[in-house]
N, C-alpha and C positions, 0 to 999 in steps of 0.2 A: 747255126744256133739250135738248142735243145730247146724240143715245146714240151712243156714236163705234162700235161694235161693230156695232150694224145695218147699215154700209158699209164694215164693216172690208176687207170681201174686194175692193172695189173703190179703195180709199183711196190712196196713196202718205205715204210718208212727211211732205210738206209738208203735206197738209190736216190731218195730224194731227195735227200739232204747231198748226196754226192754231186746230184745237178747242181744243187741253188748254191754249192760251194767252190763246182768247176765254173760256173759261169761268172760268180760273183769274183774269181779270180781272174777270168778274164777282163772285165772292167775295172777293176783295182790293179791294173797291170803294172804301174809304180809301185805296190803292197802297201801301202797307205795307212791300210786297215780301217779304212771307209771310201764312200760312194759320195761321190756330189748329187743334184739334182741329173744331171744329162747323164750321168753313168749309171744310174739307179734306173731312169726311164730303161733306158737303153737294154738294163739287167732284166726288169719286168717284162719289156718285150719278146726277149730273148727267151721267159721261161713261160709265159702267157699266150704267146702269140698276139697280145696286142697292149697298148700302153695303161699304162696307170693313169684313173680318173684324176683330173685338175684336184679336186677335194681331195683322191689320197697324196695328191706329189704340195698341196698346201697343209694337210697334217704334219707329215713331214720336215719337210724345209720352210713353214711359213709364207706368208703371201709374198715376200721378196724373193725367193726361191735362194735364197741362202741357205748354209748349213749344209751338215753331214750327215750319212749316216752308218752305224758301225757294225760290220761286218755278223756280230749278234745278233744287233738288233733290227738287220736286214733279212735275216734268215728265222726269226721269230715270223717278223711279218706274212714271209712267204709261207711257210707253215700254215699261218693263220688264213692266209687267203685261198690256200691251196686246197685247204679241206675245205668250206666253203663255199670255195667254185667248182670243185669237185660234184659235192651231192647237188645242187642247185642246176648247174649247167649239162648232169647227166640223165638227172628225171628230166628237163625243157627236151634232151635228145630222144628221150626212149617216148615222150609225149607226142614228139613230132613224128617219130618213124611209127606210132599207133594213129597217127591225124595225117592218115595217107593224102588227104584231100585237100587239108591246109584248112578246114572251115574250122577251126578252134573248139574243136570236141571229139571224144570219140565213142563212135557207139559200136555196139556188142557185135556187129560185124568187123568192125576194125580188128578186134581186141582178138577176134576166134582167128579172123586170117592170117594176123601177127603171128600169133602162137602156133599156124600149121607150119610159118616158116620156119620158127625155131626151135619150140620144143613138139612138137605134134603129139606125144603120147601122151601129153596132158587131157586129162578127161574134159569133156565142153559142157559139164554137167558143172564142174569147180569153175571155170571160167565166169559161167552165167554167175554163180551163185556170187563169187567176187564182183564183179563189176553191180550187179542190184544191189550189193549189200555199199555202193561207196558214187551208184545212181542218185546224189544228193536232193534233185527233182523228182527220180521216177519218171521220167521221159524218153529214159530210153540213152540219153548220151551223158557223157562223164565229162566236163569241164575239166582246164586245167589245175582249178584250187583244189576239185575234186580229186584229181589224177594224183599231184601230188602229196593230195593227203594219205591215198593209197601206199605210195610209192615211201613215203614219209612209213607209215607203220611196217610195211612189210621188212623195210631196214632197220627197225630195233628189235 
């Protein structure tokens, strides 16, 4: 199975519609030109790496878990959730590999030692000045609501 996420960051929009439509073909293997409940699970697994929340497989197919859904409007969905989990799930990673420690912040030692691994010729003069300017206490550490508000502007 393809986990579309693993290469999200390197992806374009055409391979990834080429997963969620090799996969979607693989669970539609009668061609149907739609998904039940268990072959949509099965689909999302397949491109997620893990299942669809109860709520979205009851949006879907309702609380009896009846119904279809059509091969459009299957590949709308994943679209939708794939950017989404996309930005959301890669700032929680780039959070946690700056929260070397695991205690749910990061402060300006993290932040320098990160950047000697990966970009080092960034000046530690810009670093500081980033992380004070989004130090939403002034204490010295960046929370997560903080981190992503960072990570949030520096992507528009």
């Amino acid at each position: 199975s393809i986990c579309i996420m693993a290469r999200s960051i390197m992806r374009d929009r055409h391979e990834l519609l080429c997963d969620i439509e090799c996969v979607y073909n693989k669970y539609d293997s009668q061609g149907l030109g739609y998904l039940n409940r268990r072959q949509h699970k099965l689909a999302y697994l397949a491109l997620f790496g893990k299942p669809p929340s109860k709520c979205e497989l009851e949006t879907i197919f309702g609380k009896e878990g009846f119904g279809t859904i059509s091969k459009d409007n299957f590949t709308a969905l994943i679209l939708k959730k794939a950017s989404l989990w996309d930005k959301e799930d890669n700032v929680r990673e780039v959070f946690a590999a700056f929260d070397c420690e695991g205690k749910g912040f990061v402060t300006l030692e993290n932040v320098i030692w990160a950047f000697n691994q990966v970009a080092p010729s960034i000046n530690q003069v810009i670093i500081k000045e980033v992380f004070n300017e989004f130090d939403a206490w002034q204490d010295g550490r960046i929370r997560y609501s903080d981190f992503e508000r960072m990570m949030n502007s520096s992507l528009k």
